[in-house]
C-alpha positions in Angstrom: 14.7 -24.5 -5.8 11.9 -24.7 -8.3 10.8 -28.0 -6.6 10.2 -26.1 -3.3 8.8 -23.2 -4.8 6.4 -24.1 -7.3 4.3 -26.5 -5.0 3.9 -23.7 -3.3 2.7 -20.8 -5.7 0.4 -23.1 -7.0 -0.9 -24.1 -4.2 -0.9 -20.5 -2.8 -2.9 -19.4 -6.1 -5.6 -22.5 -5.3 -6.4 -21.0 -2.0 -6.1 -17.5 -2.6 -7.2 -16.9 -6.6 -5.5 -14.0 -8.3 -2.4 -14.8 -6.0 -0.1 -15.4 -8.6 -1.5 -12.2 -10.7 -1.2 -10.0 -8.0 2.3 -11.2 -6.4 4.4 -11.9 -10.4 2.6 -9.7 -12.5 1.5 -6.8 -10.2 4.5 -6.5 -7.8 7.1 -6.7 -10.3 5.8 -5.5 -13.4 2.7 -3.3 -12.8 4.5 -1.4 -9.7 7.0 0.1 -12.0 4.7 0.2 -15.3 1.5 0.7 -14.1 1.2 2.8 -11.0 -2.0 4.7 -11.5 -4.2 1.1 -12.1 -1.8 -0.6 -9.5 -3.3 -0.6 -6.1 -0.5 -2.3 -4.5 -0.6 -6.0 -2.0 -3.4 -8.0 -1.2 -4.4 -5.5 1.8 -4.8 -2.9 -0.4 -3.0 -0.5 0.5 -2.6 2.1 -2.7 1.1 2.9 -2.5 1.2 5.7 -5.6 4.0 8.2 -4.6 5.7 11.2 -5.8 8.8 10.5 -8.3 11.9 9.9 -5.7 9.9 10.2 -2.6 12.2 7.4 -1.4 15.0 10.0 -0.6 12.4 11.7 1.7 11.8 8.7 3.3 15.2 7.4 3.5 15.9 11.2 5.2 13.2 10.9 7.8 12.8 7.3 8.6 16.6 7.0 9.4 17.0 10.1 11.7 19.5 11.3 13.2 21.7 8.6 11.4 21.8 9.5 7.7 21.6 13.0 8.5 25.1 12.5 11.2 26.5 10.1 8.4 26.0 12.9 5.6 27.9 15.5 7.8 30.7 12.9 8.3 30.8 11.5 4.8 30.8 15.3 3.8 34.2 15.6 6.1 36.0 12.6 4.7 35.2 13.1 1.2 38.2 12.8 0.1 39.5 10.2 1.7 36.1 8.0 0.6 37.2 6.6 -2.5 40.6 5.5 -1.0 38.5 3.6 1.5 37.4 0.2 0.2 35.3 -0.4 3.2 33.3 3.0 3.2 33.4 3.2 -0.4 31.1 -0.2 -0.7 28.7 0.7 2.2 27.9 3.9 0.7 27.4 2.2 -2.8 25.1 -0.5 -0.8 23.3 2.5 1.0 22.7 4.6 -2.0 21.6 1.5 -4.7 17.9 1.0 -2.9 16.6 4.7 -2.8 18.8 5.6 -6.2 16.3 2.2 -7.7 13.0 3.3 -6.3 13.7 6.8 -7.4 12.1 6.0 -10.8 9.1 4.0 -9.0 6.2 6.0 -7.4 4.8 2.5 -6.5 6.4 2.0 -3.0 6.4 2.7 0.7 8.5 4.1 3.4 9.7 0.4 4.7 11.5 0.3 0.9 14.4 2.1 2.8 14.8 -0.9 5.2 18.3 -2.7 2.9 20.2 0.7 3.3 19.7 0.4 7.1 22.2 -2.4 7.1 25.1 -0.4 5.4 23.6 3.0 7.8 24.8 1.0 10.6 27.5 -0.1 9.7 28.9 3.5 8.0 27.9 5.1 11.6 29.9 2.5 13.8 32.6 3.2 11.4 32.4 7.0 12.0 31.6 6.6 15.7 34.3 6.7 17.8 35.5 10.2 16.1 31.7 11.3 16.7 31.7 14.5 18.9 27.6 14.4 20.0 27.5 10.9 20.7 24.7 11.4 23.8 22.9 13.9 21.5 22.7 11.3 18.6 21.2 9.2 20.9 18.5 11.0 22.4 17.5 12.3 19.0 17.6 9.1 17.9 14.8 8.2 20.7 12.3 10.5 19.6 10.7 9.1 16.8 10.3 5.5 18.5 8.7 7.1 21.3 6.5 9.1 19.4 5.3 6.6 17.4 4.3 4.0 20.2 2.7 6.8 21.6 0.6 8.0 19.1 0.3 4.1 17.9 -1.1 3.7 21.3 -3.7 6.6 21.2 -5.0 5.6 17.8 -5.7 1.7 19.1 -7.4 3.2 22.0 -9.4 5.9 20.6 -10.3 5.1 17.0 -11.4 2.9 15.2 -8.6 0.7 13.4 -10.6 -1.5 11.2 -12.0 1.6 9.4 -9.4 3.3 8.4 -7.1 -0.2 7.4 -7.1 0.3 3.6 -8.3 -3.1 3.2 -12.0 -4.5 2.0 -11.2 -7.2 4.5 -13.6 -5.9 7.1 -16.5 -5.2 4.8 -16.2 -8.5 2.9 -16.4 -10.5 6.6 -19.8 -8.4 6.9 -22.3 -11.3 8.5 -24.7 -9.9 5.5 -22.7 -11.0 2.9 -23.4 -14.5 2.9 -27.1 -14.3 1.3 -25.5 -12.1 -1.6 -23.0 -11.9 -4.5 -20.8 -9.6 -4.5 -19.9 -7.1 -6.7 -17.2 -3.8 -7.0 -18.1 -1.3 -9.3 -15.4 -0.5 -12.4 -12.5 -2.1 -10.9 -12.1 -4.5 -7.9 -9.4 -3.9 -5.4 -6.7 -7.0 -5.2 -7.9 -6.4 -1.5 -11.3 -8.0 -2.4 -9.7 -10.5 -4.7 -7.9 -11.8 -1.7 -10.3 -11.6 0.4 -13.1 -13.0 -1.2 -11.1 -15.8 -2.4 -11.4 -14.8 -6.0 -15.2 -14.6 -6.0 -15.8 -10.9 -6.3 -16.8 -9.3 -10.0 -16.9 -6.2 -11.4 -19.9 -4.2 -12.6 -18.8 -1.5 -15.3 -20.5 1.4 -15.5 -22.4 0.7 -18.9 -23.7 -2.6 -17.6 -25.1 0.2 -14.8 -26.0 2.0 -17.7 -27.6 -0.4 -19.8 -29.4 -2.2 -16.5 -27.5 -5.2 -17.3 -27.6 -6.4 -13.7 -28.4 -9.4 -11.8 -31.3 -10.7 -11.3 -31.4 -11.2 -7.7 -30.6 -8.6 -5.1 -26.1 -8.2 -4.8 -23.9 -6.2 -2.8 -21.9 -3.4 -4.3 -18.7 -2.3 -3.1 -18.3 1.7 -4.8 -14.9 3.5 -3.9 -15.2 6.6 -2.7 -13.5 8.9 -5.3 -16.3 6.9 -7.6 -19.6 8.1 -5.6 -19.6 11.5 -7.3 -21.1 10.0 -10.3 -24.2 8.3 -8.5 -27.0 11.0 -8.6 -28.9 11.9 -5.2 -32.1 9.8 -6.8 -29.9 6.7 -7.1 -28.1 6.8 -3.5 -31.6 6.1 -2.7 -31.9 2.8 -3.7 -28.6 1.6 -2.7 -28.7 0.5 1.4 -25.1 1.2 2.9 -24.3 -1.4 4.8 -20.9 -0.9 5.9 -17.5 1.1 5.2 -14.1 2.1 5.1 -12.2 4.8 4.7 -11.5 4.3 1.3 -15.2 2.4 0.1 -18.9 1.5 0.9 -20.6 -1.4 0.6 -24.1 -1.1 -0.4 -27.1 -4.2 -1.2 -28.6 -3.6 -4.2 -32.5 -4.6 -4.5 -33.2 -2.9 -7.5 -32.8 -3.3 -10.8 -33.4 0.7 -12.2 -30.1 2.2 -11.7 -28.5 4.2 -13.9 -25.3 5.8 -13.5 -24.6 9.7 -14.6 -24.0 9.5 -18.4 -21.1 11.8 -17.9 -18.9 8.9 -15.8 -16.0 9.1 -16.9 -15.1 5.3 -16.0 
């Protein structure tokens, strides 16, 4: 196995640098440990949840099913532990959302192993199932609402803007006469995406005017702009943005962030 494997990781972490940080250290270690500094894959999409949020996606991800198979299991209670059968599906079921409980790193598609036993439970459970046509057309709803609304946002917005990914800005045609930099802490998304080449620009080397010497790009989060003053958005030139950053060129050297960053 670790002849197939390896080859690939480290050939993976030559193309892509920060691969290997981002897949062994950050999706296994920092997810659970380090949630508020982990801003989750290489697309960046920041995953931070509410403690156990996993049961409310495992509730409305997998209607009507887990909602019919809670009302049967509730019926058959005592007949569940005699059952070998049921007795391990509901063990399967339960082990992924009673794991991520303890993780606020995660999304709804985390739910996607219990689906397995769901199925199986319900088929168990079916043929004594008095709504079976209900089940079923309540069970169409929320793939039909979600192609439609799916459909509506492709048509009528625009998708690469609110992607939380810097994949987008980074392609910006601009880009190629300029370094690029992300202000406090780069995304994994810009890692990836610029190959490894992004760095970071703390807020005392803002401070202190250690910048480059030639004009750079910035990329500045969002929830970070509140600490550039009015007189300092105007020497940064937006460029481009997403709904979670901006990119900015730099051509000046006198910036100075708000001494009261708390970066």
């Amino acid at each position: 196995m670790l002849l197939i494997a390896v080859p690939w990781y480290y050939l993976a972490e030559q193309e892509t640098k920060g691969f290997l940080e981002y897949f062994i250290i950050g999706e296994h270690f920092k997810r659970f440990f380090d949630s508020d500094g982990w801003e989750g894959d290489k697309y960046g999409f920041a995953k931070t949840q509410a403690l156990g949020i996993i049961w409310v996606f495992l509730f409305a991800f997998a209607f009507p099913w887990i909602q019919i198979l809670a009302v049967k299991l509730w019926e058959s209670k005592r007949q569940i532990l005699q059952n070998k059968w049921v007795s391990f599906l509901l063990l399967w079921l339960l082990w992924t959302p009673f794991f991520f409980t303890f993780s606020s790193s995660l999304i709804h598609t985390y739910i996607l192993p219990s689906i397995v036993p769901i199925a199986l439970l319900i088929s168990y459970y079916w043929p004594t199932y008095n709504h079976k046509k209900l089940a079923i057309r309540l069970s169409l709803i929320f793939p039909i609402l979600i192609v439609f609304a799916t459909t509506i946002f492709l048509l009528f917005s625009d998708v690469k803007y609110y992607t939380k990914t810097d994949k987008y800005i980074l392609n910006h045609e601009t880009l190629s006469d300029y370094k690029i930099y992300y202000l406090n802490k780069k995304s994994y998304s810009s890692q990836f995406y610029s190959e490894g080449k992004i760095k970071n620009i703390s807020i005392k080397a803002f401070k202190q005017k250690s910048l480059p010497q030639k004009p750079f790009a910035l990329i500045i989060k969002k929830r970070d702009l509140k600490n550039v003053s009015p007189s300092q958005f105007k020497q940064l030139d937006i460029v481009d943005s997403n709904a979670h950053a901006k990119l900015y060129l730099i051509q000046k050297k006198e910036i100075v962030f708000s001494t009261n960053s708390q970066f």
